[in-house]
C-alpha atoms as a printed R data frame, in Angstrom:
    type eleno elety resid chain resno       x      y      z
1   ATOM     1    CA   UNK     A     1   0.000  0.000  0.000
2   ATOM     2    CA   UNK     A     2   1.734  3.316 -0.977
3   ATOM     3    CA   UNK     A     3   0.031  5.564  1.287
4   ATOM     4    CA   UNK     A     4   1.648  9.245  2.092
5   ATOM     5    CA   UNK     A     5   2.011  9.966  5.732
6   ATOM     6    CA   UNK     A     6   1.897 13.270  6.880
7   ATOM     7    CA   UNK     A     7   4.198 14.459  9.926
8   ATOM     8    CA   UNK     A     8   3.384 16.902 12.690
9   ATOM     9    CA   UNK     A     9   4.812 19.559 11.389
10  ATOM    10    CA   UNK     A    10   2.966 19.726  8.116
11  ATOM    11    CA   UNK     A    11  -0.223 18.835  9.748
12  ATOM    12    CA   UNK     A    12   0.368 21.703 12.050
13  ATOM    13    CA   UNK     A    13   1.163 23.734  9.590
14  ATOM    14    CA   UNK     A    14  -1.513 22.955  7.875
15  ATOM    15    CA   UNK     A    15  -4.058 23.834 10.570
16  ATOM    16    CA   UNK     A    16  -2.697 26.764 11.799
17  ATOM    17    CA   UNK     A    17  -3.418 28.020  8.067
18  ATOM    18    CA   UNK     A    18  -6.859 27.235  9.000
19  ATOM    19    CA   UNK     A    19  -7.391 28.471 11.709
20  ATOM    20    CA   UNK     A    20  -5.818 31.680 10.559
21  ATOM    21    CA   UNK     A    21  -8.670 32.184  7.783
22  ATOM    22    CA   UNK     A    22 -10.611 31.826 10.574
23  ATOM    23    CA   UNK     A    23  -9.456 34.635 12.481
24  ATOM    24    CA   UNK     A    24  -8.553 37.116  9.362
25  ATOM    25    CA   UNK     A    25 -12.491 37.210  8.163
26  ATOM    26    CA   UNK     A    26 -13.695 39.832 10.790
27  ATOM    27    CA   UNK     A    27 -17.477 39.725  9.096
28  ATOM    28    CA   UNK     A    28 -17.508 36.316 10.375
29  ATOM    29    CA   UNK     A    29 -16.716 37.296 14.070
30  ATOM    30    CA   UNK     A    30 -18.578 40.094 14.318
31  ATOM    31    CA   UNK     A    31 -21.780 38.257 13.758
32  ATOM    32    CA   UNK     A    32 -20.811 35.578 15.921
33  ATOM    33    CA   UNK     A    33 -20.073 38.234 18.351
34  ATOM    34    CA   UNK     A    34 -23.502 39.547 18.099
35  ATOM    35    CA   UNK     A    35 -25.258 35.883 17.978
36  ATOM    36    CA   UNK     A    36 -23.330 35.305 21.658
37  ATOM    37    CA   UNK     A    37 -24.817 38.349 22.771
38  ATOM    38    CA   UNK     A    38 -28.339 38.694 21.417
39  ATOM    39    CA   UNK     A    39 -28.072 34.792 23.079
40  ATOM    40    CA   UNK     A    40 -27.740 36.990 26.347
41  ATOM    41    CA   UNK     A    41 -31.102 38.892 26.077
42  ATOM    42    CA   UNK     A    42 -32.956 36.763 24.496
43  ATOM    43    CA   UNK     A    43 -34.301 33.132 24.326
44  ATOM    44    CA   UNK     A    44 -35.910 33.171 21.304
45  ATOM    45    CA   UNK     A    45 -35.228 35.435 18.354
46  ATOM    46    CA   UNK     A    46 -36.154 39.121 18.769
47  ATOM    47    CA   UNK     A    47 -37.731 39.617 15.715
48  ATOM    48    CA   UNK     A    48 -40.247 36.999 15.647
49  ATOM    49    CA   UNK     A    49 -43.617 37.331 16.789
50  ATOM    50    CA   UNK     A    50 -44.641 34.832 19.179
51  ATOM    51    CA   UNK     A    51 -48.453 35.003 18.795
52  ATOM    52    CA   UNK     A    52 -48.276 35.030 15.062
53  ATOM    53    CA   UNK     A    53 -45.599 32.718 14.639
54  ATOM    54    CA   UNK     A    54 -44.278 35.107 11.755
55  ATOM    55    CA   UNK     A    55 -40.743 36.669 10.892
56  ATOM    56    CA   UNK     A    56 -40.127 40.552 10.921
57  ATOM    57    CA   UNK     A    57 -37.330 39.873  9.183
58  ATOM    58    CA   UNK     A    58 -38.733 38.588  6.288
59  ATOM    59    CA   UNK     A    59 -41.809 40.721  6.449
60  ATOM    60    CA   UNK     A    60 -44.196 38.683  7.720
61  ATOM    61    CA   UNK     A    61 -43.808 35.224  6.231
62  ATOM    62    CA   UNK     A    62 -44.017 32.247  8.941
63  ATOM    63    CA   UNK     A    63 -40.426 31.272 10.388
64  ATOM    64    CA   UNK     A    64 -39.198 27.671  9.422
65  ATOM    65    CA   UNK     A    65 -37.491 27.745 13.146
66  ATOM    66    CA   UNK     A    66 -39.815 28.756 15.603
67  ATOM    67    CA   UNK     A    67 -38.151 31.432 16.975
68  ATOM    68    CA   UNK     A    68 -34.751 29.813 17.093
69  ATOM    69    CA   UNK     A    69 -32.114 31.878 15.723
70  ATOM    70    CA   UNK     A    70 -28.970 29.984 16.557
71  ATOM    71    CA   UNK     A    71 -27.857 29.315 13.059
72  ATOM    72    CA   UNK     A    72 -31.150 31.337 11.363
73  ATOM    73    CA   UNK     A    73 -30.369 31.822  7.843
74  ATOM    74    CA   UNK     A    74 -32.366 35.257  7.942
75  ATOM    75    CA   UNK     A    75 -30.794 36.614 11.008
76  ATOM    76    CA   UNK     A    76 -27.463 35.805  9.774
77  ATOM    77    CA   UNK     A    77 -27.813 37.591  6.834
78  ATOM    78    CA   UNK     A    78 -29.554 40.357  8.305
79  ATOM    79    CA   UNK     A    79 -26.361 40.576 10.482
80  ATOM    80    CA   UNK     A    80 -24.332 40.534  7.647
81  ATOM    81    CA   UNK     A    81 -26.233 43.293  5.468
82  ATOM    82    CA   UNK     A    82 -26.037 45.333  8.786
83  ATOM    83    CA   UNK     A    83 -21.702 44.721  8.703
84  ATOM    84    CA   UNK     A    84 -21.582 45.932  5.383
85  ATOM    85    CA   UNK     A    85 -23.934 48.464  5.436
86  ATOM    86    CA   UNK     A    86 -22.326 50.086  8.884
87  ATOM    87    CA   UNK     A    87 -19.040 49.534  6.821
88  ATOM    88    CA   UNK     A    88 -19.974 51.370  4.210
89  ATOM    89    CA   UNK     A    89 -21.209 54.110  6.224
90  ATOM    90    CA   UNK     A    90 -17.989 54.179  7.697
91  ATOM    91    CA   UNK     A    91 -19.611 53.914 11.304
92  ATOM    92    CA   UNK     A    92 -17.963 51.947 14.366
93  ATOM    93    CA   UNK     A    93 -19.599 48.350 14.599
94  ATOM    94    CA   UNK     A    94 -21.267 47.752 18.019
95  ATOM    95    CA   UNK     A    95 -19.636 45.492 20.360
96  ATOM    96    CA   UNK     A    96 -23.101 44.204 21.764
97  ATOM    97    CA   UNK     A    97 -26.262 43.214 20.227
98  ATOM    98    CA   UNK     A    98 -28.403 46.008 22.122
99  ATOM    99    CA   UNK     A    99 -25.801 48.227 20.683
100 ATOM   100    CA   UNK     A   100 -26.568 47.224 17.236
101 ATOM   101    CA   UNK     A   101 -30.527 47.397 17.486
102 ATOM   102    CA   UNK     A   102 -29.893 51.133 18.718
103 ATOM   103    CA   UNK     A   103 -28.328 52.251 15.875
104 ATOM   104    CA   UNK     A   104 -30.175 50.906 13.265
């Protein structure tokens, strides 16, 4: 069997590469940033309407996750339209999630 082994060092390296994508792509922790927080003030996603069952987000259709927005599609991408559009504005990004619904 002619198998390649890899040693530590490559697989190190190779990981650390990884892990370094990770950390450049500041979009990416931003919104996970504000995901951990919005986790702190609420149980259930803040822009879903409980007796309805409907999203604000996406103006009123029903939401596929009952209120769950740990890895919501919409809310993600509503976090990310808010990066770039802050971005683009040239405003400071809020460190907290009640930061963030202030400004907007």
């Amino acid at each position: 069997m002619a198998g390649t082994r890899i040693s530590n060092e490559e697989l190190d390296k190779i990981l650390s590469q990884a892990e370094e994508k990770e950390r450049k792509d500041p979009k990416k922790r931003w919104i996970a940033r504000m995901i951990r927080s919005a986790k702190q003030y609420h149980k259930m996603c803040p822009y879903y309407d409980k007796r309805t069952g409907k999203c604000f987000l996406k103006l009123g259709e029903k939401c596929e996750r009952d209120g769950k927005f740990d890895g919501c599609p919409v809310f993600i991408e509503w976090l990310s339209r808010k990066y770039d559009e802050l971005k683009a504005k040239g405003r400071p990004l809020p460190m907290d999630f009640l930061d963030l619904t202030l400004s907007v």
